[in-house]
C-alpha positions as CSV (number, residue, x, y, z in Angstrom):
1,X,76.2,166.4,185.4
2,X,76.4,167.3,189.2
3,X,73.4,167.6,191.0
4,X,72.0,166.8,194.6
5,X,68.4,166.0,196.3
6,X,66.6,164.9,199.5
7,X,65.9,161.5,200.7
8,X,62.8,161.6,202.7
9,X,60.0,159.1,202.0
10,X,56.1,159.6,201.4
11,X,55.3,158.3,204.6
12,X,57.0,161.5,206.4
13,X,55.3,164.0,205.0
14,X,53.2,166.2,206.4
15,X,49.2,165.3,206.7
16,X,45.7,165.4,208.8
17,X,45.3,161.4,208.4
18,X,48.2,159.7,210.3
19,X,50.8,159.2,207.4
20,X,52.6,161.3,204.0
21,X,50.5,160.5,201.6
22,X,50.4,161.7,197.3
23,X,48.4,164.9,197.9
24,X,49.0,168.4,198.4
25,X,51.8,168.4,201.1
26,X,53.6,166.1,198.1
27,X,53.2,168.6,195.6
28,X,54.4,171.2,198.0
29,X,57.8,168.9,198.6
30,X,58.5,169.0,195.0
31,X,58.1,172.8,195.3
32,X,60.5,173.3,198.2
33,X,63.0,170.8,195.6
34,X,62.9,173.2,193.2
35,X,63.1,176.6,194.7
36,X,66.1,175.0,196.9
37,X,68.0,173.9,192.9
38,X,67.6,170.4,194.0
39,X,67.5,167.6,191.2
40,X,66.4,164.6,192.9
41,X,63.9,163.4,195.6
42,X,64.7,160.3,196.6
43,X,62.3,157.6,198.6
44,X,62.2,154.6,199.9
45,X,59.9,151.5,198.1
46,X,56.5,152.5,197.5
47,X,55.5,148.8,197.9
48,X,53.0,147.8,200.4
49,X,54.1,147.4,203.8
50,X,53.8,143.9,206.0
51,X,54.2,143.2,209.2
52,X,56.8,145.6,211.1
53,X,55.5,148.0,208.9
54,X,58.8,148.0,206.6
55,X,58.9,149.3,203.1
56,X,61.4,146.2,202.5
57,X,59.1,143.5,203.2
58,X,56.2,143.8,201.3
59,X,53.0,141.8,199.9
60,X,54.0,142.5,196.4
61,X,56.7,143.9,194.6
62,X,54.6,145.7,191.9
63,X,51.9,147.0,193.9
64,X,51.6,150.6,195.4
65,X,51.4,151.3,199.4
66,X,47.3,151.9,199.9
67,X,48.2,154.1,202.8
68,X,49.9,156.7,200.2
69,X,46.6,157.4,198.6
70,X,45.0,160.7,199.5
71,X,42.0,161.3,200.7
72,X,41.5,164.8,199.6
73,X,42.1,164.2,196.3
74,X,39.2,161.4,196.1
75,X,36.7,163.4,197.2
76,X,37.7,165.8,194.7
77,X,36.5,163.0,192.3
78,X,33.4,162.8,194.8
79,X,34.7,159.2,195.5
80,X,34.3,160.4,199.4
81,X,33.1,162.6,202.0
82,X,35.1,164.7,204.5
83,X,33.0,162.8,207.0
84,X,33.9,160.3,206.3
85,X,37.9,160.1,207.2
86,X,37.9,163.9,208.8
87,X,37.0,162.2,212.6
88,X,38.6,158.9,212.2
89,X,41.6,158.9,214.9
90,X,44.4,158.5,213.2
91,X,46.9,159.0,215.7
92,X,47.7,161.6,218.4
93,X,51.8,162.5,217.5
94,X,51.4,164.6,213.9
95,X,55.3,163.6,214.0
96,X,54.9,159.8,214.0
97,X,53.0,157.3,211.9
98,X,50.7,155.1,214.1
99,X,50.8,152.2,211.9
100,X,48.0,150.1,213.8
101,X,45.7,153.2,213.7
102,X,46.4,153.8,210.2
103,X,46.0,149.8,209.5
104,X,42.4,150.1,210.8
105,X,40.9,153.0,209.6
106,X,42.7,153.3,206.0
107,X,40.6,150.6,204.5
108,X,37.4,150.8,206.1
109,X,37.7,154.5,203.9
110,X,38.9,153.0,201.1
111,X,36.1,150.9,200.8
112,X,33.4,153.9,201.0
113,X,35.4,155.5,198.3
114,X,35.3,152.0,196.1
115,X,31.7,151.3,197.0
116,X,30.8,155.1,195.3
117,X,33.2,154.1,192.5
118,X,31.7,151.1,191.6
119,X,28.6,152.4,190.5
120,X,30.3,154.8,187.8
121,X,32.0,154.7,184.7
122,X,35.0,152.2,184.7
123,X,36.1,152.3,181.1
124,X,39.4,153.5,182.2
125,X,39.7,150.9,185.4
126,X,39.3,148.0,182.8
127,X,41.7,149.5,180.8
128,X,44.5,150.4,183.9
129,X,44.1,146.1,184.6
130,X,44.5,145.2,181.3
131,X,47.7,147.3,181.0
132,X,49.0,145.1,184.4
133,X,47.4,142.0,184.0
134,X,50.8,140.4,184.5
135,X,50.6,141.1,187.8
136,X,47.6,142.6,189.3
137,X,44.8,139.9,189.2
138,X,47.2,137.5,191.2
139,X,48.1,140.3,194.0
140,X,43.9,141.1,194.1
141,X,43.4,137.4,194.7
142,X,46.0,137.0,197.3
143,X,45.1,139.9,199.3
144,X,41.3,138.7,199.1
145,X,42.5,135.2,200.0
146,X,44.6,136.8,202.8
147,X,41.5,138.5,204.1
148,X,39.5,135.5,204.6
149,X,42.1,133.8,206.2
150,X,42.6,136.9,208.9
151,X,45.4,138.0,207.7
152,X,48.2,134.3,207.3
153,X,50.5,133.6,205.7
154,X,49.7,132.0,202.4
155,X,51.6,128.7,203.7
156,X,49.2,128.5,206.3
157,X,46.4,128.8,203.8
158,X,44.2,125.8,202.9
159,X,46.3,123.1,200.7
160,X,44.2,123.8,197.5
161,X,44.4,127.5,197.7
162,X,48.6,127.3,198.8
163,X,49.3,125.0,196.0
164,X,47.0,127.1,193.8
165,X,44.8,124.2,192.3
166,X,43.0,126.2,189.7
167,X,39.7,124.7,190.0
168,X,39.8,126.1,194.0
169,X,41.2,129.3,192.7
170,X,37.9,129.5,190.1
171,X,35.5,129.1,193.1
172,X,37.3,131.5,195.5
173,X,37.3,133.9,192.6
174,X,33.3,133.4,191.9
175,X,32.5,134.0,195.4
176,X,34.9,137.0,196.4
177,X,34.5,139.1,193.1
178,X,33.7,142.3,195.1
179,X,36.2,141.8,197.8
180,X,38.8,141.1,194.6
181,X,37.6,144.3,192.6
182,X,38.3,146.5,195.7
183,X,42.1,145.4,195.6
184,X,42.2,146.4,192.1
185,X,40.9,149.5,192.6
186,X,42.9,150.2,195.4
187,X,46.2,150.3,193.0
188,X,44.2,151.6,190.2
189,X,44.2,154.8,192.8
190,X,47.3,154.5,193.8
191,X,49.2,154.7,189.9
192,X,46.6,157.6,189.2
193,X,47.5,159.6,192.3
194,X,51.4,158.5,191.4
195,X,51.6,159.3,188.1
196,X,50.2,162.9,188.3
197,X,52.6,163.3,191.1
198,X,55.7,162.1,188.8
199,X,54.0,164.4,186.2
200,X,54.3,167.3,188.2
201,X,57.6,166.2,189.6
202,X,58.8,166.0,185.8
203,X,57.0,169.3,185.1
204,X,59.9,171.2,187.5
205,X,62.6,169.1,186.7
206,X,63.1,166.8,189.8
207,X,63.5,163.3,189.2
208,X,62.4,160.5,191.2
209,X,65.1,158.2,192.9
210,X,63.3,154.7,193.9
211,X,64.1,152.1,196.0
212,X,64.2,148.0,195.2
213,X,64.8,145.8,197.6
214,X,67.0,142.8,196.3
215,X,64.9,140.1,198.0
216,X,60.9,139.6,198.3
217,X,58.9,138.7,201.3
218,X,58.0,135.1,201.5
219,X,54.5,136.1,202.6
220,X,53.7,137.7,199.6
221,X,51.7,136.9,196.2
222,X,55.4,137.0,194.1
223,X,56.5,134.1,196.1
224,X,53.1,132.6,195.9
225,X,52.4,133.0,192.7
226,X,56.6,131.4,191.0
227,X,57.3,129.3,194.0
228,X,59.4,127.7,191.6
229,X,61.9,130.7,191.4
230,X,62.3,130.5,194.8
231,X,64.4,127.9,197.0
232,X,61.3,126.0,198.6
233,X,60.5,122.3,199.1
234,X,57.5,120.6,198.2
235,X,55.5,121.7,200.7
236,X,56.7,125.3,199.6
237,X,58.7,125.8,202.8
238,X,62.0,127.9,201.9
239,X,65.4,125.3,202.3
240,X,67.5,128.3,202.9
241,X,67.1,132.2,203.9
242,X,68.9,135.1,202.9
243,X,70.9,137.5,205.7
244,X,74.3,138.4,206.5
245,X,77.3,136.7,208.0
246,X,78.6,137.4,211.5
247,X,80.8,140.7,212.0
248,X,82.1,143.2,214.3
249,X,78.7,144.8,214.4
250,X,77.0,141.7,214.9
251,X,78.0,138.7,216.5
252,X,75.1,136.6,214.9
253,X,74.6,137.9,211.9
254,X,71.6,139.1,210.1
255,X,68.7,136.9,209.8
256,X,66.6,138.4,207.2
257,X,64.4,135.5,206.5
258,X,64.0,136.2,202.9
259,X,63.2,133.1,200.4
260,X,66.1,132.5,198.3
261,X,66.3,133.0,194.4
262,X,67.0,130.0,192.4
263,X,68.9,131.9,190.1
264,X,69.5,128.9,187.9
265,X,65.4,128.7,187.2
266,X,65.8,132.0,186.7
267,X,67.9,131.3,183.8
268,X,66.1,129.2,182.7
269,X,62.9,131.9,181.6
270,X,65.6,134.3,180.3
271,X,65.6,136.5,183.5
272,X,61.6,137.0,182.6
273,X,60.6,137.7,186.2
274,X,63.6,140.3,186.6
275,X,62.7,142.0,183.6
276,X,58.8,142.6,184.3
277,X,60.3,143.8,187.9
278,X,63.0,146.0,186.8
279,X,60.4,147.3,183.8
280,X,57.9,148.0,186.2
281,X,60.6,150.4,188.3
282,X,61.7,152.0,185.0
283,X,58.4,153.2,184.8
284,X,57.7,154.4,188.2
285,X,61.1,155.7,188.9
286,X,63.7,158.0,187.0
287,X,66.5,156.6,188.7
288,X,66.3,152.9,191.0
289,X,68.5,152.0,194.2
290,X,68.8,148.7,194.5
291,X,69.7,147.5,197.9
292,X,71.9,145.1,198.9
293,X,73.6,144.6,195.1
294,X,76.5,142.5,196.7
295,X,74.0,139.8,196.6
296,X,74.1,139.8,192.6
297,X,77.5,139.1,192.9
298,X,77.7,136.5,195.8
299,X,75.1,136.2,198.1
300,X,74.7,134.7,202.2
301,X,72.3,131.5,202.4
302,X,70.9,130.5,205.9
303,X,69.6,127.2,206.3
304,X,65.6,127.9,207.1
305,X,64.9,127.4,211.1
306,X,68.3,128.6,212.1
307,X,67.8,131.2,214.5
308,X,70.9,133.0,213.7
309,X,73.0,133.9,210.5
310,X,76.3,131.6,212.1
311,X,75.8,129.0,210.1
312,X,74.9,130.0,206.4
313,X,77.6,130.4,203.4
314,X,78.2,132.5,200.6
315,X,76.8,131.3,197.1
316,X,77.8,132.7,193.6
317,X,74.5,135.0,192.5
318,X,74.1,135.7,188.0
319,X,76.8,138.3,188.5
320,X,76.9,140.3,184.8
321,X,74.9,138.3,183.3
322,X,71.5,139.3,184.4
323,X,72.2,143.4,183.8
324,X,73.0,142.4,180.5
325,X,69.7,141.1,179.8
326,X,67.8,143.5,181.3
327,X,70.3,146.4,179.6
328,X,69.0,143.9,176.2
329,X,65.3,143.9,177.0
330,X,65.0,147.6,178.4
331,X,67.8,149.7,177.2
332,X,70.2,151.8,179.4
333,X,69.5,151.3,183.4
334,X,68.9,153.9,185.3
335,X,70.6,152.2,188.7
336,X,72.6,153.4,191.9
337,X,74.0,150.0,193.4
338,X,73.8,150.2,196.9
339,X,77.6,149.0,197.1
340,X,77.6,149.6,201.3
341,X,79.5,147.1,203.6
342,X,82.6,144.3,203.0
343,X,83.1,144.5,199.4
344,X,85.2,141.5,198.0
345,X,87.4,142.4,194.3
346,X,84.7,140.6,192.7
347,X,81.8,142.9,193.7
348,X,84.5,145.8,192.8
349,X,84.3,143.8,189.3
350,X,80.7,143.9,189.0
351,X,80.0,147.3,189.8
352,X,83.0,148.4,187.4
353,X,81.4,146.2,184.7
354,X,77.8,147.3,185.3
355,X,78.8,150.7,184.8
356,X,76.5,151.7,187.5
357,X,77.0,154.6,190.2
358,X,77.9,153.0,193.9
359,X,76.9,154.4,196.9
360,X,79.3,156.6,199.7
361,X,78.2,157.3,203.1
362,X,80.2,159.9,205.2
363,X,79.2,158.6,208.7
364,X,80.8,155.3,208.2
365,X,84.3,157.7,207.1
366,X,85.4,158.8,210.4
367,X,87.6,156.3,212.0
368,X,91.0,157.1,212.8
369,X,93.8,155.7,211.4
370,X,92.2,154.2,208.2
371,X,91.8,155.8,205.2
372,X,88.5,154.6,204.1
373,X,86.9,154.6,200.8
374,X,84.1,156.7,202.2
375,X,86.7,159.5,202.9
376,X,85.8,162.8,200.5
377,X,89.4,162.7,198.8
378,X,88.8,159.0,197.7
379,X,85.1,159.7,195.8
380,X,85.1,159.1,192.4
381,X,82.7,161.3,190.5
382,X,80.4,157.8,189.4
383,X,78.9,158.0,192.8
384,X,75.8,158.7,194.9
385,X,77.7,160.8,198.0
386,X,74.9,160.8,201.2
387,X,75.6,161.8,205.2
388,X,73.5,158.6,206.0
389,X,70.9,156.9,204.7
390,X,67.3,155.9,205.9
391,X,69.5,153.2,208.0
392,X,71.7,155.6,209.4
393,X,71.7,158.0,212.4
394,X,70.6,161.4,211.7
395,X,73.8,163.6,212.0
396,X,73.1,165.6,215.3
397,X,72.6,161.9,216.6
398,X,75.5,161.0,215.3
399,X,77.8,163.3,216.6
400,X,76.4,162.9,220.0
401,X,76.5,159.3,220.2
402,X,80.0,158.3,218.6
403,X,83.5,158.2,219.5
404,X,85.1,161.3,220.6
405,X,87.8,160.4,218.2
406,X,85.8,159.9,215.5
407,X,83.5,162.9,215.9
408,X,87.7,164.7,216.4
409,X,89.0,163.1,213.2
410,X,85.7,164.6,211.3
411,X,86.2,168.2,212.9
412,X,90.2,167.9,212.0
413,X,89.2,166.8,208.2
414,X,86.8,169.7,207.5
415,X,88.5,172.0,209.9
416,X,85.2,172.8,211.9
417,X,86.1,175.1,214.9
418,X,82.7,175.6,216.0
419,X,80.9,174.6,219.0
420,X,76.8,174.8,217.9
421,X,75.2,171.4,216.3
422,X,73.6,173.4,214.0
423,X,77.1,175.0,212.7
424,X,78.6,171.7,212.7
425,X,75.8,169.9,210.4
426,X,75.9,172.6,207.9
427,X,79.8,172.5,207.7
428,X,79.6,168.4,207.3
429,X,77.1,169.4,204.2
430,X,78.8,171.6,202.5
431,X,81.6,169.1,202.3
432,X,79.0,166.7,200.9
433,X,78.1,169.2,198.3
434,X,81.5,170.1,197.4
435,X,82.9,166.3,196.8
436,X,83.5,165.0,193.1
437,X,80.4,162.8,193.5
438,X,78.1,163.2,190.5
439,X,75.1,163.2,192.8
440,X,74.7,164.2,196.4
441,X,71.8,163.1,198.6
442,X,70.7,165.0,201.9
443,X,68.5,163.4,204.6
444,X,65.4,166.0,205.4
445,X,66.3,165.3,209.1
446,X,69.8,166.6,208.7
447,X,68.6,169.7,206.9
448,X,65.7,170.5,209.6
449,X,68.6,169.7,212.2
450,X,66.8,166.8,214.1
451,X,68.3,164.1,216.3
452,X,67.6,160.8,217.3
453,X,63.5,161.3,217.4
454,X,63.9,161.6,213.9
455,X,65.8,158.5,212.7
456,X,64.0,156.4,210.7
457,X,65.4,152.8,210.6
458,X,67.6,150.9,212.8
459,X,68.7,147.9,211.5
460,X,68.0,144.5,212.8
461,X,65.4,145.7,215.0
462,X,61.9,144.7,213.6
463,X,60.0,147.2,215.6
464,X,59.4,150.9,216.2
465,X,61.0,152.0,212.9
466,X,59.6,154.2,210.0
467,X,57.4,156.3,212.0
468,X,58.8,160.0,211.9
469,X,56.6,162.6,210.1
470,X,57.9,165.9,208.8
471,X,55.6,168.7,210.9
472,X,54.1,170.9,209.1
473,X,55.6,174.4,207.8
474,X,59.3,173.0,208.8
475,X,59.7,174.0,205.7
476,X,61.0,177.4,205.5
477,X,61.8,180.1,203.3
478,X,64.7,180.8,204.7
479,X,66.1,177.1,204.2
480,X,65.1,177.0,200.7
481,X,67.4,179.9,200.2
482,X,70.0,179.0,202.3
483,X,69.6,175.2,200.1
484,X,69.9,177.0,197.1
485,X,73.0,179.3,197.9
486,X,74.7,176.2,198.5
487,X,73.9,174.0,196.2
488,X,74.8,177.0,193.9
489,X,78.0,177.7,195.2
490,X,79.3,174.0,194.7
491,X,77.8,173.5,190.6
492,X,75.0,171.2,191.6
């Protein structure tokens, strides 16, 4: 079925407290989907968010992002006070997320709201941690542990409490029980918030497209808790680090810095951590994006302390095999591969054996004299078709930044005569719309017409990214109508 949506994450929508969070300016979103025929609203991973403040290295792959929690709705529940988050500063830019404001107010609220909490009724807390036991009481202790240690990294942590001896584990536990029950509060808030919002989302038709990052943080409780899935030494120090080899973007490489799966461990317990992890999505999630899927197929190890990507070498990842474990433990998987980059025949293999959608980006189309896969004419309808993605230019930026014969070769394709930005955007959408690709996917940015002040990642830099904010009432009804005529006009 064809159908298109919007890819803008939580974190840039609208709100009075620093950063997009699950309340009423969500709901409103999911409005504005539906009045403009869109199927989908796409996001980035809801995870929590480390140091550089990215959605892709997180504490935890199961739990929730605190800072999505909305304050509104928990002092409907009475759980706070306006007072008490109304003249907190959180931030002067109503465009931009100040992380470090927004890192140390959020919590000190949070904890108001838990301390009120804890004095009620928790019939249905004790029932939301039995449900995800598998996962929650280890991410409460680590972030408790984490705490006491001022925030280090668990290898830095005290021997007994790294190597998780369970007798020092019992005695942390005995003496941090509050600290430990706020965590677990803290995502039992975040999954009710969620899954009234997915309700709602469900209730008008618009499904949810997630995000997965292929790798996990080393600094996080997964790592911590199955060091032995994980390429590490004794000492738990990773031997190798995942990244990308040296190209014409990039004479280095990419050092991502990710610990390493030992896929043949992973074997070895039946693909039991990939299944609680692609279970967990299922559930959160109509549809998943998991990035970087080359790596299934082959994937780049660094040797640990390099400080570039030069010297690593591709490894053979679990290929098939894994997808048709999960397919055998979970049924049918809902999953857009994010197939971007160098693809070798193999991957081509994989993802024509998976079965699952790839990914096709127009910005990386226009180059002269090559007839790339990204090109409209060579979609094939089993795709996700997108502008750019959160790691892409906005499209004004984009045609004000690249080559004139590349920006000439994308007027000559569509046959754009016109001179506005505005008039050019549009005309590069509608050929989105129009492709064979099942499912098209439109950056907000590109639909309000914003530049570069807008863009929300750019790669290999570990700073100054995910901060833009959708104002409010950029939403207009003008664009939902103008949305829906075309989305109308080309069956989606």
């Amino acid at each position: 079925m064809r159908a298109s949506g919007i890819l803008m994450h939580i974190s840039s929508l609208p709100s009075d407290y620093g950063i997009g969070t699950m309340g009423v300016e969500a709901y409103k979103f999911i409005d504005f989907l539906k009045k403009s025929k869109q199927r989908y609203w796409q996001i980035l991973p809801v995870c929590p968010t480390s140091y550089g403040d990215s959605p892709y290295q997180s504490f935890s792959t199961y739990a929730g992002n605190p800072y999505f929690i909305d304050f509104d709705l928990l002092k409907k529940e009475g759980l706070l006070k306006k007072s008490d988050y109304s003249s907190l500063d959180w931030g002067e830019n109503p465009e931009y997320v100040d992380y470090e404001k927004i890192y140390n107010n959020r919590y000190k609220v949070l904890k108001k709201a838990y301390k009120r909490f804890s004095k009620g009724d928790k019939s249905d807390f004790y029932k939301f941690l039995d449900e995800n036991e598998r996962w929650i009481s280890n991410y409460a202790l680590f972030m408790s542990i984490k705490g006491e240690n001022d925030g280090k990294c668990w290898l830095l942590w005290e021997d007994s409490l790294k190597h998780r001896d369970p007798h020092a584990l019992w005695q942390f536990k005995e003496a941090h029980l509050e600290e430990i029950e706020f965590w677990e509060f803290v995502q039992y808030k975040f999954f009710e918030q969620w899954q009234a919002l997915k309700e709602y989302a469900k209730e008008n038709n618009i499904g949810i497209i997630g995000d997965i990052p292929i790798y996990v943080a080393l600094d996080s409780a997964d790592v911590w808790v199955s060091p032995d899935l994980f390429e590490l030494d004794e000492e738990l120090l990773p031997t190798s680090v995942a990244g990308c080899p040296p190209d014409a973007f990039s004479a280095d490489g990419q050092l991502w810095g990710n610990p390493i799966y030992r896929w043949d461990r992973h074997k070895e317990t039946g693909y039991g951590w990939w299944i609680d992890r692609m279970g967990i999505a299922m559930k959160l999630y109509d549809l998943v994006r998991i990035d970087h899927f080359r790596g299934f197929d082959e994937f780049y190890r660094i040797p640990y302390g390099d400080e570039t990507a030069r010297n690593g070498e591709w490894v053979k990842g679990p290929g098939i095999e894994l997808f048709k474990v999960l397919e055998e433990k979970l049924g049918k998987l809902p999953i857009i591969a994010e197939d971007l980059g160098y693809l070798t025949p193999t991957v081509r293999e994989l993802l024509k054996e998976s079965g699952f959608p790839g990914m096709k980006v127009l910005e990386f189309a226009f180059y002269p004299d090559s007839d790339s896969d990204y090109l409209p004419h060579n979609f094939t309808k089993n795709s996700v078709a997108y502008i750019g993605t959160h790691d892409n230019a906005p499209l004004k930026e984009w045609l004000s930044e690249t080559d004139k014969k590349s920006v000439e070769f994308l007027r000559e394709y569509i046959n754009f005569t016109g001179n506005s930005d505005s008039e050019f955007i549009w005309a590069v959408t509608k050929v989105l719309l129009s492709s064979v690709a099942d499912t098209a996917i439109m950056q907000m940015q590109d639909i309000l017409e914003l530049g570069s002040e807008a863009r929300m990642n750019i790669p290999s830099t570990p700073y100054g990214n995910w901060q833009w904010r959708m104002r409010k009432g950029a939403v207009t009804k003008e664009l939902e109508k103008k949305l829906a005529r075309l989305t109308k006009m080309y069956g989606r």
